[in-house]
DRENKOL-944471 format. One record per residue (C-alpha): residue in one letter; z negated, x, y negated. Coordinates in nm, 4 decimals, always signed. Layout:
! DRENKOL-944471
<type = A, zz = Z, xx = X, yy = Y> .
...
END
This chain:
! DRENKOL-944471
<type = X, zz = +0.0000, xx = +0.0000, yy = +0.0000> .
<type = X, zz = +0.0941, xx = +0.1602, yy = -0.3444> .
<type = X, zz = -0.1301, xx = +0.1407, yy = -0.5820> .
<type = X, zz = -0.0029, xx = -0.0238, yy = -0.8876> .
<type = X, zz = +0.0253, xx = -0.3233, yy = -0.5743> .
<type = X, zz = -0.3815, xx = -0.2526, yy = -0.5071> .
<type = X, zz = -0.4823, xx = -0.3055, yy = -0.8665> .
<type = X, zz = -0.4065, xx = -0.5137, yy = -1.1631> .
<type = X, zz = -0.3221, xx = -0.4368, yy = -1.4902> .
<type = X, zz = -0.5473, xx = -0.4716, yy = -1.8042> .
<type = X, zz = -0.4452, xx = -0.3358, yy = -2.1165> .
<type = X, zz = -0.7965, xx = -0.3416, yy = -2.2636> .
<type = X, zz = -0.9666, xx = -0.1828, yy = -2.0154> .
<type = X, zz = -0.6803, xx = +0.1330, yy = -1.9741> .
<type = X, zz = -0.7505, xx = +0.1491, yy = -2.4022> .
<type = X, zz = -1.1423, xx = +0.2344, yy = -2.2935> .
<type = X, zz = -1.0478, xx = +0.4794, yy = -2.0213> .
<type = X, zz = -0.8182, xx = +0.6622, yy = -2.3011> .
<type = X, zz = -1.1627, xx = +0.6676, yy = -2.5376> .
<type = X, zz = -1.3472, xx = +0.8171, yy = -2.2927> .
<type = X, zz = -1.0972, xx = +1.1162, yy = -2.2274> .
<type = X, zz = -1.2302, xx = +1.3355, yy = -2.4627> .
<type = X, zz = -1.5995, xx = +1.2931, yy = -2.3779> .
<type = X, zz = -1.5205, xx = +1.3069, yy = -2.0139> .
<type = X, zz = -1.3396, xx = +1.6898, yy = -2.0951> .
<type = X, zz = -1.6649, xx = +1.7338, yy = -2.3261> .
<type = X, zz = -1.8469, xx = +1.7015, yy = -2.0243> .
<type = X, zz = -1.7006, xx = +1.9438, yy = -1.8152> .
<type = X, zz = -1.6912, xx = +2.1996, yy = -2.0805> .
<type = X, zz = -2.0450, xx = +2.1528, yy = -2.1292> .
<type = X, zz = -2.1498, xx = +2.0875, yy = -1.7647> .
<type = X, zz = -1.9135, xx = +2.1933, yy = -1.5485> .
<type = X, zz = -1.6467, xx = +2.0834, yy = -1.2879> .
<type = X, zz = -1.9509, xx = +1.9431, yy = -1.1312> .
<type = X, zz = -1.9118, xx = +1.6282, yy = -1.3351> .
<type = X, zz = -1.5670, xx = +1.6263, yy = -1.1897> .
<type = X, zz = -1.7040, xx = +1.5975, yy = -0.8396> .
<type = X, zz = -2.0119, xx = +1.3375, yy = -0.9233> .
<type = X, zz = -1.7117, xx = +1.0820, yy = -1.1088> .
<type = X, zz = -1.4785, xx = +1.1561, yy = -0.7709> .
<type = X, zz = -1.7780, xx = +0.9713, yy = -0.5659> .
<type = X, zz = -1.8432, xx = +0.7152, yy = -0.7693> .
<type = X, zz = -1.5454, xx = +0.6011, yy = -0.8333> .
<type = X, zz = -1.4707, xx = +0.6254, yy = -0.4377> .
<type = X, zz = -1.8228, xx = +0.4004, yy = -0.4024> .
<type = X, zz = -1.7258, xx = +0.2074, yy = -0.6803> .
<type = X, zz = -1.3985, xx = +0.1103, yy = -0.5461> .
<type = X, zz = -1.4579, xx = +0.0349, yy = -0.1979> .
<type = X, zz = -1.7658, xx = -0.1704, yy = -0.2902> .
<type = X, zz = -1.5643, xx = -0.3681, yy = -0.5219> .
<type = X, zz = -1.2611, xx = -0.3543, yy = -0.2481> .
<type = X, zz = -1.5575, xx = -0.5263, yy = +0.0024> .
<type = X, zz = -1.6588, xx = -0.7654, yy = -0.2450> .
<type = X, zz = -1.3359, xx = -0.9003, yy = -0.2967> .
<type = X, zz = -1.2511, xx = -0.9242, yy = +0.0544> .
<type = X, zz = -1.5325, xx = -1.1090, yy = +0.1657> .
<type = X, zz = -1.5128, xx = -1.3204, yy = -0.1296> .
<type = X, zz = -1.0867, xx = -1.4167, yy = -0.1137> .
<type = X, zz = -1.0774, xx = -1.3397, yy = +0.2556> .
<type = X, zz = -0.7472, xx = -1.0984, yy = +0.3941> .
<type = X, zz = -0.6377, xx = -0.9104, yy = +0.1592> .
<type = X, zz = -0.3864, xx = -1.0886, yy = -0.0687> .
<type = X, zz = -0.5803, xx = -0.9834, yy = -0.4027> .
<type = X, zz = -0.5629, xx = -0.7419, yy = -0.6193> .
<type = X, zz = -0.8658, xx = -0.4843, yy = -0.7700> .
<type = X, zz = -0.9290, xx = -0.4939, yy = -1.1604> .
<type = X, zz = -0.8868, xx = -0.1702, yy = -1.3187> .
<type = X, zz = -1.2237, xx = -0.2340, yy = -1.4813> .
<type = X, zz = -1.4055, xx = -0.1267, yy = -1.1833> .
<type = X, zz = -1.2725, xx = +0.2437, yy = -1.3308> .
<type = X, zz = -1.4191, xx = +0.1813, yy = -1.6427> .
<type = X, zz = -1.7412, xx = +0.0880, yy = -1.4688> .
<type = X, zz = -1.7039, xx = +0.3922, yy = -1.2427> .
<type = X, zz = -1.6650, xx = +0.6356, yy = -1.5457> .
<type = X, zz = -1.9004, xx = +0.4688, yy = -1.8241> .
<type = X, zz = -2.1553, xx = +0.5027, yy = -1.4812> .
<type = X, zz = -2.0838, xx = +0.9097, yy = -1.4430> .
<type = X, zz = -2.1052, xx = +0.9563, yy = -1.8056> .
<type = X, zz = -2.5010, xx = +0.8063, yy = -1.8186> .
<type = X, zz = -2.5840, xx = +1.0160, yy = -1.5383> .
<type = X, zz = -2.7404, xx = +1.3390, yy = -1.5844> .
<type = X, zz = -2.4732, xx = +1.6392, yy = -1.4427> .
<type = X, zz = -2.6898, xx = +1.7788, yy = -1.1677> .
<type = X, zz = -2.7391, xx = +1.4299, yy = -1.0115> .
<type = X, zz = -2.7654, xx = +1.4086, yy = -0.6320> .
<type = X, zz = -2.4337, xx = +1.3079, yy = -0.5066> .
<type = X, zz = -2.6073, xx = +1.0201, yy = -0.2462> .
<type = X, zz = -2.7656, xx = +0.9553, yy = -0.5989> .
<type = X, zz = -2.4873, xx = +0.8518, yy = -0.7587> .
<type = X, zz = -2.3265, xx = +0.6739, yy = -0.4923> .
<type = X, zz = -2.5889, xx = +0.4696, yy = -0.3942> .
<type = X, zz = -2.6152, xx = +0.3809, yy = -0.7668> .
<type = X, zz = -2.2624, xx = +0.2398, yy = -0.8455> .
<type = X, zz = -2.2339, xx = +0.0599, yy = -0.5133> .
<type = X, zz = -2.6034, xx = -0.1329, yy = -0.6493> .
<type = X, zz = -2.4196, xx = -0.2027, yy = -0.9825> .
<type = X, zz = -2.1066, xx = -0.3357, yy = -0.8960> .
<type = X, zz = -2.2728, xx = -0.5446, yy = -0.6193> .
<type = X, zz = -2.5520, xx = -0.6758, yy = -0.8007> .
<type = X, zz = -2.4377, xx = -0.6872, yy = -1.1584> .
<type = X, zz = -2.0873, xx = -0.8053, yy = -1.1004> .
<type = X, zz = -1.9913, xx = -0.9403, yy = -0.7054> .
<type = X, zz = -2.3056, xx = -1.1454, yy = -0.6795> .
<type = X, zz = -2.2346, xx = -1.3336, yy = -0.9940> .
<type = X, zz = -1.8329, xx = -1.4083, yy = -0.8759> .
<type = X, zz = -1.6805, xx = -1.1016, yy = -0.9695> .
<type = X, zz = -1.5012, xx = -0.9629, yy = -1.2538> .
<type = X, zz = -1.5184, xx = -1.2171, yy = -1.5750> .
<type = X, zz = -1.8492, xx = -1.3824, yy = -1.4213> .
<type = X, zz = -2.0802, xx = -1.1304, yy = -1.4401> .
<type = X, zz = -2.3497, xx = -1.1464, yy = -1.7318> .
<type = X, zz = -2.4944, xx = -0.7903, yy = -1.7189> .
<type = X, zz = -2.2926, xx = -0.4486, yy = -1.7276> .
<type = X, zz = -2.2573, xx = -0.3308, yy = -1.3562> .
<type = X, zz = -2.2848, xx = +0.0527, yy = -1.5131> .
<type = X, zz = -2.5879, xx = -0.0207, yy = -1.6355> .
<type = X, zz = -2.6939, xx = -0.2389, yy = -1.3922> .
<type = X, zz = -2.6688, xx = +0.0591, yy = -1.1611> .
<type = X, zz = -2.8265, xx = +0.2900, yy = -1.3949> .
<type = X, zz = -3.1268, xx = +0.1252, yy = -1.4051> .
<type = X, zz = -3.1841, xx = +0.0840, yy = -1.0508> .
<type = X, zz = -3.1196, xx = +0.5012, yy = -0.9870> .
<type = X, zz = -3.3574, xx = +0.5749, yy = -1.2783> .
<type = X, zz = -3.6468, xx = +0.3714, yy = -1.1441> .
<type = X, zz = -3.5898, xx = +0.4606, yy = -0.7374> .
<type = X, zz = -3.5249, xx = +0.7702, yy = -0.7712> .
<type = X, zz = -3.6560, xx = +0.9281, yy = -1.1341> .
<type = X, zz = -3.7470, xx = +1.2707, yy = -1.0428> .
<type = X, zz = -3.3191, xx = +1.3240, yy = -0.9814> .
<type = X, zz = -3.3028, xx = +1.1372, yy = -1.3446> .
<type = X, zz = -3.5232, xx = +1.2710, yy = -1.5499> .
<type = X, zz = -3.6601, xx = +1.5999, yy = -1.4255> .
<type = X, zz = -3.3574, xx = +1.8226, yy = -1.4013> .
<type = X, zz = -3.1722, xx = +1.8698, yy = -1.7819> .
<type = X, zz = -2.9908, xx = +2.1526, yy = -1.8654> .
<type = X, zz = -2.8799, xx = +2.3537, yy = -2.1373> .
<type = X, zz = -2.4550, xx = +2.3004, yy = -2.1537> .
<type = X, zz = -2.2780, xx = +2.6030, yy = -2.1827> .
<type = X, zz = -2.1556, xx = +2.7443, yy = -2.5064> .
<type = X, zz = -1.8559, xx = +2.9093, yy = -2.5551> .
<type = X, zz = -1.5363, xx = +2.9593, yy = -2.4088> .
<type = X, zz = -1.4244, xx = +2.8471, yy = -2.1657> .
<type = X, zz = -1.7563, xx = +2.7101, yy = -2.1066> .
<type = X, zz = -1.7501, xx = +2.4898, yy = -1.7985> .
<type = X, zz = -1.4276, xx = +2.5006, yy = -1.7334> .
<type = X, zz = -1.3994, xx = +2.7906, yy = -1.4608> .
<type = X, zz = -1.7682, xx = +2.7030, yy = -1.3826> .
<type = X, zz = -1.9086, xx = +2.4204, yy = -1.0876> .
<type = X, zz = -2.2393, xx = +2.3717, yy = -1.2405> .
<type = X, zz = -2.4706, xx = +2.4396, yy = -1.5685> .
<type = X, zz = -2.7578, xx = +2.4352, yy = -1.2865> .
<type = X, zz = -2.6816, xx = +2.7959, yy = -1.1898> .
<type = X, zz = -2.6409, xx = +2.9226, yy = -1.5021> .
<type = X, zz = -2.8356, xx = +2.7366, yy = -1.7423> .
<type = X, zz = -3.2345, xx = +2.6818, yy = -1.7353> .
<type = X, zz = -3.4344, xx = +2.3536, yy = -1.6325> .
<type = X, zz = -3.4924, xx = +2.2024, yy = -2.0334> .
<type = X, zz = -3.6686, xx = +1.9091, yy = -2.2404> .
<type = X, zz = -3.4338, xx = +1.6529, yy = -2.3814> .
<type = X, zz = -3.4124, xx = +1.6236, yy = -2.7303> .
<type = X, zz = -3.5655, xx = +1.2967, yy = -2.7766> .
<type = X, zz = -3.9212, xx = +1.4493, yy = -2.8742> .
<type = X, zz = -3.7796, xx = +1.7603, yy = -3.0302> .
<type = X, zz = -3.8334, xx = +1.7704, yy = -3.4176> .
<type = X, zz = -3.7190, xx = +2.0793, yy = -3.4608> .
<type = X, zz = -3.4205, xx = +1.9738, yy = -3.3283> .
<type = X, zz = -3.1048, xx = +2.0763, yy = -3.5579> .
<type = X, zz = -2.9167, xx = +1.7352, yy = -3.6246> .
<type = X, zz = -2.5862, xx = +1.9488, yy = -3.6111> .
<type = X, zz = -2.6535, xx = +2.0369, yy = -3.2569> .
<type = X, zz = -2.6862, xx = +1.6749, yy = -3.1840> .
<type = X, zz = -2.3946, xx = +1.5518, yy = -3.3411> .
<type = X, zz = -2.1934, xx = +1.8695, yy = -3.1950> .
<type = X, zz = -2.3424, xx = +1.8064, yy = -2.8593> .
<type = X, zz = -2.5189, xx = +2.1402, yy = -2.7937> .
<type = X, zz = -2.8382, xx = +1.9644, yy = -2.6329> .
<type = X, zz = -2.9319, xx = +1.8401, yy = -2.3065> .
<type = X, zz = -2.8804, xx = +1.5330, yy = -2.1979> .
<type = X, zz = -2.6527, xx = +1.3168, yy = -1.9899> .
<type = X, zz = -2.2898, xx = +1.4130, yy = -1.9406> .
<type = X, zz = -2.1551, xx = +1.1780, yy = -2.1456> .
<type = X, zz = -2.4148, xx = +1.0714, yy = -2.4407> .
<type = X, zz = -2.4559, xx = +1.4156, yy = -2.5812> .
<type = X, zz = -2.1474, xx = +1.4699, yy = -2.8533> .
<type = X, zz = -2.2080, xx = +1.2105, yy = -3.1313> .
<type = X, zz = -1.9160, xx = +1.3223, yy = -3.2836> .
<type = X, zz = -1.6860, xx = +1.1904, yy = -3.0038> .
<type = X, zz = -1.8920, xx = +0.8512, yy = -2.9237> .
<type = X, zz = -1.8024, xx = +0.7902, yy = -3.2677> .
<type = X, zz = -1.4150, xx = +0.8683, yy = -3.2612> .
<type = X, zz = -1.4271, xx = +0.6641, yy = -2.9421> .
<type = X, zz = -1.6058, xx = +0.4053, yy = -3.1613> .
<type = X, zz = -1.3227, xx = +0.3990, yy = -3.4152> .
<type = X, zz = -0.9953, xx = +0.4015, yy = -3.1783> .
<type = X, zz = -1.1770, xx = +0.1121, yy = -2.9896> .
<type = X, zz = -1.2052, xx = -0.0644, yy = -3.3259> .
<type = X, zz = -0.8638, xx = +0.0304, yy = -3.4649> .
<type = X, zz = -0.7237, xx = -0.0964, yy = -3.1129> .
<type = X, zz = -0.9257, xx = -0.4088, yy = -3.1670> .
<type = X, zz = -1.0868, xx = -0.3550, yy = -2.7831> .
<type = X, zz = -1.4425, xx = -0.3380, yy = -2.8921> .
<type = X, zz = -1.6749, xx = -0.5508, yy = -3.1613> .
<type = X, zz = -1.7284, xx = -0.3592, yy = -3.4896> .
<type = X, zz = -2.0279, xx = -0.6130, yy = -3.5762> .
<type = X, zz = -2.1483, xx = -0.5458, yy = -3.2470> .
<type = X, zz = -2.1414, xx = -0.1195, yy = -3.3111> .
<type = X, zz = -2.2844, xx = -0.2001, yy = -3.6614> .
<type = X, zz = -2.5647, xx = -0.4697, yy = -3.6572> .
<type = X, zz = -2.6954, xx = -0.2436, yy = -3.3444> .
<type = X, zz = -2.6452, xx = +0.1050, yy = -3.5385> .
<type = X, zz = -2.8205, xx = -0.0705, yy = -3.8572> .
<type = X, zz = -3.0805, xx = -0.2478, yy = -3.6633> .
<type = X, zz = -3.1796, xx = +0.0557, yy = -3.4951> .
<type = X, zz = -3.1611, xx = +0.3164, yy = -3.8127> .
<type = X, zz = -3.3260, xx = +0.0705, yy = -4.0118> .
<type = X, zz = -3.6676, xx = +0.0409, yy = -3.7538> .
<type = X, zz = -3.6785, xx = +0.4024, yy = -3.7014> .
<type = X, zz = -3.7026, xx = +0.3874, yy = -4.0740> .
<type = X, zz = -4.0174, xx = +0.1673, yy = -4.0693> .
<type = X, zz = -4.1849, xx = +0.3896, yy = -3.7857> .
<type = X, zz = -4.1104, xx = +0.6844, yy = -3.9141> .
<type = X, zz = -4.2892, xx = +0.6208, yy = -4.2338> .
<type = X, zz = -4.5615, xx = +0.5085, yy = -4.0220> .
<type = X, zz = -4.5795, xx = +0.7917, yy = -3.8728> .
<type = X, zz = -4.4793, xx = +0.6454, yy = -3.5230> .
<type = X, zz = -4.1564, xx = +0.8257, yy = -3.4562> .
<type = X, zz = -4.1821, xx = +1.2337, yy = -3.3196> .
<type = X, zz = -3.8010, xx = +1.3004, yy = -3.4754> .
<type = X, zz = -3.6360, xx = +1.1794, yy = -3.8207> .
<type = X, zz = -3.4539, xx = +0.8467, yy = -3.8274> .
<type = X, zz = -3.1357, xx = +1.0120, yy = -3.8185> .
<type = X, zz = -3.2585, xx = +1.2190, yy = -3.5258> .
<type = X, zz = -3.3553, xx = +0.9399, yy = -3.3358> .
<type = X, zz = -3.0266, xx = +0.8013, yy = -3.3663> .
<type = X, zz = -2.8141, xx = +1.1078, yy = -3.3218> .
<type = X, zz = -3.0509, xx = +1.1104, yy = -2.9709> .
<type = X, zz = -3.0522, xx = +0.9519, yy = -2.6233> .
<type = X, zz = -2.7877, xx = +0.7466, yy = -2.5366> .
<type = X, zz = -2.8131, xx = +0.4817, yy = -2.7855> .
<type = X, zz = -2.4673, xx = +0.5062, yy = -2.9582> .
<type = X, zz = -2.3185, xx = +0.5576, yy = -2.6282> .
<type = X, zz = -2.4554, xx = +0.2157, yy = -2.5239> .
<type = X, zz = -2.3854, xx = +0.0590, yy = -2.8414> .
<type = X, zz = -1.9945, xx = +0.1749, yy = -2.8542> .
<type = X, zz = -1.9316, xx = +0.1224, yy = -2.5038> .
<type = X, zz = -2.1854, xx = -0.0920, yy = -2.3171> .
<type = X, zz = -2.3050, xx = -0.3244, yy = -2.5580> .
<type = X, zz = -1.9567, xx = -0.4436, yy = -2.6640> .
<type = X, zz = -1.8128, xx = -0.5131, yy = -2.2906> .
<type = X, zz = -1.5970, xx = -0.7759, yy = -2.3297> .
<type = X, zz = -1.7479, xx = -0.9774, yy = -2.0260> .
<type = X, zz = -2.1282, xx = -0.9426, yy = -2.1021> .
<type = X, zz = -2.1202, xx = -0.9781, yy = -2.4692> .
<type = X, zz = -2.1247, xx = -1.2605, yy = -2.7314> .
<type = X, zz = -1.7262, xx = -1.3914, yy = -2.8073> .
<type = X, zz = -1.9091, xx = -1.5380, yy = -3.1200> .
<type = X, zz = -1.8541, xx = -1.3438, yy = -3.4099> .
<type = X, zz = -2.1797, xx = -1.4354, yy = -3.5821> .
<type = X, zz = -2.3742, xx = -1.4356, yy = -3.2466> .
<type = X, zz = -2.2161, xx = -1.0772, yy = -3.1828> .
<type = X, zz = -2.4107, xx = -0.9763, yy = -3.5324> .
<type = X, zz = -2.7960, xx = -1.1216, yy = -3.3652> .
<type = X, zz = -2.6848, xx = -0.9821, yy = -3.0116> .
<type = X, zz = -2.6310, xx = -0.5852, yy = -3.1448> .
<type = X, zz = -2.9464, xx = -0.6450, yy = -3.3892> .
<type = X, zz = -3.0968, xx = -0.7403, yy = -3.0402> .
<type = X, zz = -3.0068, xx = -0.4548, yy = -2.8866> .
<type = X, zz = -3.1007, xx = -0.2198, yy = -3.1788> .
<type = X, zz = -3.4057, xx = -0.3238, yy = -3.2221> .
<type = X, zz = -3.4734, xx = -0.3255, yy = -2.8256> .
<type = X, zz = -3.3274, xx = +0.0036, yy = -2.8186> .
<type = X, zz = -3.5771, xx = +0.1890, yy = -3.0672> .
<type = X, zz = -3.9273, xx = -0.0223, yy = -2.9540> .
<type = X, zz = -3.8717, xx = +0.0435, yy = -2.5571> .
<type = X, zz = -3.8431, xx = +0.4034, yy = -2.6434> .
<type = X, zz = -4.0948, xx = +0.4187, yy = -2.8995> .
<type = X, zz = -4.4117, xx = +0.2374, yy = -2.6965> .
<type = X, zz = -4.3084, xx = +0.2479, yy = -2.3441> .
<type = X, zz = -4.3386, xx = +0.5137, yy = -2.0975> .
<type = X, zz = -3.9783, xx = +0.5150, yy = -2.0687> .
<type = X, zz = -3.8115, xx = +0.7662, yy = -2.3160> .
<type = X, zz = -3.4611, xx = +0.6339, yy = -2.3224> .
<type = X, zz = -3.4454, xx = +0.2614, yy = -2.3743> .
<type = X, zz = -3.0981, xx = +0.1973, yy = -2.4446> .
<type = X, zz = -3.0177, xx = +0.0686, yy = -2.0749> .
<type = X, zz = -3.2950, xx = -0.1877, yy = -2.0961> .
<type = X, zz = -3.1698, xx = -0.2898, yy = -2.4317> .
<type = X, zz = -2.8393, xx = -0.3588, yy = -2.3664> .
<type = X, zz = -2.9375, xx = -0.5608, yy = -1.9926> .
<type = X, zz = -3.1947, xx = -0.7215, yy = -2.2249> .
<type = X, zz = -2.9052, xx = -0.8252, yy = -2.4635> .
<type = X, zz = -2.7017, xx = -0.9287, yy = -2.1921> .
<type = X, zz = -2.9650, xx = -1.1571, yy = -2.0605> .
<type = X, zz = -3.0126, xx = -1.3236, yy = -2.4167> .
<type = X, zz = -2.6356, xx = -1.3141, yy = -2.5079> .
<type = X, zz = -2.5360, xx = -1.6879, yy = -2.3968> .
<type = X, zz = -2.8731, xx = -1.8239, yy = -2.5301> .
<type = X, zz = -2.7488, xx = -1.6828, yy = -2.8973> .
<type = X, zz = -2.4617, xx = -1.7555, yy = -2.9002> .
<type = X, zz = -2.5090, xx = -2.1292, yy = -2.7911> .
<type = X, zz = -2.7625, xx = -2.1891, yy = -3.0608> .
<type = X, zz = -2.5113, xx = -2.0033, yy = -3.2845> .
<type = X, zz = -2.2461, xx = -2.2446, yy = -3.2271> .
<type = X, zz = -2.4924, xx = -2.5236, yy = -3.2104> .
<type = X, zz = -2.5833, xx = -2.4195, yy = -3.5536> .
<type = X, zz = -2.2253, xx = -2.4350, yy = -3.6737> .
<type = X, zz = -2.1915, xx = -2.7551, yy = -3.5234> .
<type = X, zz = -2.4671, xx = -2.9559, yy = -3.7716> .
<type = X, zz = -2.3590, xx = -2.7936, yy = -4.0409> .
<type = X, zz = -1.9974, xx = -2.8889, yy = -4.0050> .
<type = X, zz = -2.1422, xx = -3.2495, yy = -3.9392> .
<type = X, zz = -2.3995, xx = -3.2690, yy = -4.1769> .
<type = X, zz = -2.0919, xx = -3.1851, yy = -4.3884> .
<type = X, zz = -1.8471, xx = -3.4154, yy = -4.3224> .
<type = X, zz = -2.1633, xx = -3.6412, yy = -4.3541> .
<type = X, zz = -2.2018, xx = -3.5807, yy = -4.7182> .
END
């Protein structure tokens, strides 16, 4: 069976695979051809989980895979850190894609983001492979290139989420630990804007979060609450990665243009507090499942809103 024959088309979803090209190269330079190897598995989980799913679901095999499941597979590589067991990663997509999409009816059902959906469930089973083994990236060329791993070369190191001393240039250059693919602020923004310019992702979405989110670290940080600046804190974690690519999924989020404005404040704001006062020091994957889960109750009392306005005003 050829391929083009196994899968079907989507324009939108080949315009967030082209986004991610750059950060995915980023990645390799930084972390090595490891990261090559960790998105090979996945996306060979990824596939024949969704390949199962669909079977059982249509029965034979007259249907055809959505190309999404490769955005899945690579937004899922990119949150991962680079040394990640291989099992690790496996077992992680195969949870998302089964639980956050094929138990809900499959693609255009689901109401959380399989990638993170997966990513959750890795980082609480198995956090020690999560959290314990960052890396410094290589600098340089050709950097990681002609190299497997930043494991052999680099040295076991604290994320930057604590750091004050932290230079914000190295965090929007992406010279810090971190997951593969949340550590160049630079490119999550350029993705940010050719998604945009495409029209493929929400700008309100990317905004209200982004705003939300600077403008709380804001408060805390005058309160003395927050270990980093504000624009630190953003520049940090994997918040705009989520906010670019996860929190304006096309499937999961609000359609309503003012209910896509509460839904990234949502997120934001969800974003900044789980990291802040939980024990969790990244809480952009809760955010954005937490957004998810109050997405359709926004934007129905959004549009029910709307409604008795419009009627109150034909009313007077």
């Amino acid at each position: 069976m050829q391929l083009g024959a196994l899968f079907s088309k989507q324009a939108m979803m080949r315009r967030v695979l082209i986004s991610l090209i750059p950060i995915v190269l980023f990645a390799v330079y930084s972390f090595g051809l490891r990261v090559l190897v960790v998105m090979a598995v996945v996306t060979a989980a990824g596939v024949l989980t969704e390949y199962s799913i669909l079977r059982f679901m249509k029965g034979g095999t007259n249907f055809k895979i959505p190309e999404a499941i490769f955005v899945s597979c690579v937004l899922f590589t990119l949150v991962l850190p680079a040394t990640v067991p291989l099992w690790v990663a496996a077992v992680g997509i195969a949870f998302g894609i089964l639980f956050g999409k094929g138990v809900f009816g499959g693609f255009g059902r689901n109401v959380f983001n399989p990638a993170l959906v997966g990513r959750c469930f890795v980082f609480i089973s198995f956090p020690a492979a999560m959290t314990m083994n960052w890396v410094a990236p290589f600098q340089g060329l050709p950097g990681g290139f002609v190299r497997y791993s930043a494991a052999i070369d680099g040295v076991t190191v604290a994320t930057p989420l604590r750091d004050s001393a932290i230079e914000l240039s190295r965090l929007f250059l992406g010279q810090i630990a971190g997951s593969s693919g949340e550590i160049s602020a630079v490119l999550i923004l350029l993705a940010g804007v050719y998604l945009v310019v495409t029209k493929t992702a929400s700008l309100r979405i990317m905004l209200s979060g982004t705003v939300a989110f600077f403008a709380l670290a804001v408060l805390l940080s005058s309160l003395g609450l927050l270990p980093v600046t504000p624009l630190a804190a953003l520049l940090s974690g994997g918040f705009l990665f989520a906010i670019v690519f996860m929190a304006t999924d096309p499937i999961t989020a609000p359609r309503d243009k003012v209910a896509q404005i509460f839904f990234g404040v949502l997120v934001g704001l969800f974003a900044l507090s789980i990291r802040t006062f939980s024990n969790f020091p990244e809480g952009a994957m809760f955010a954005v499942l937490l957004g998810n889960t109050f997405g359709p109750l926004i934007e129905m009392h959004v549009k029910q809103f709307a409604e008795r306005r419009r009627m109150a005003h034909e009313e007077g």
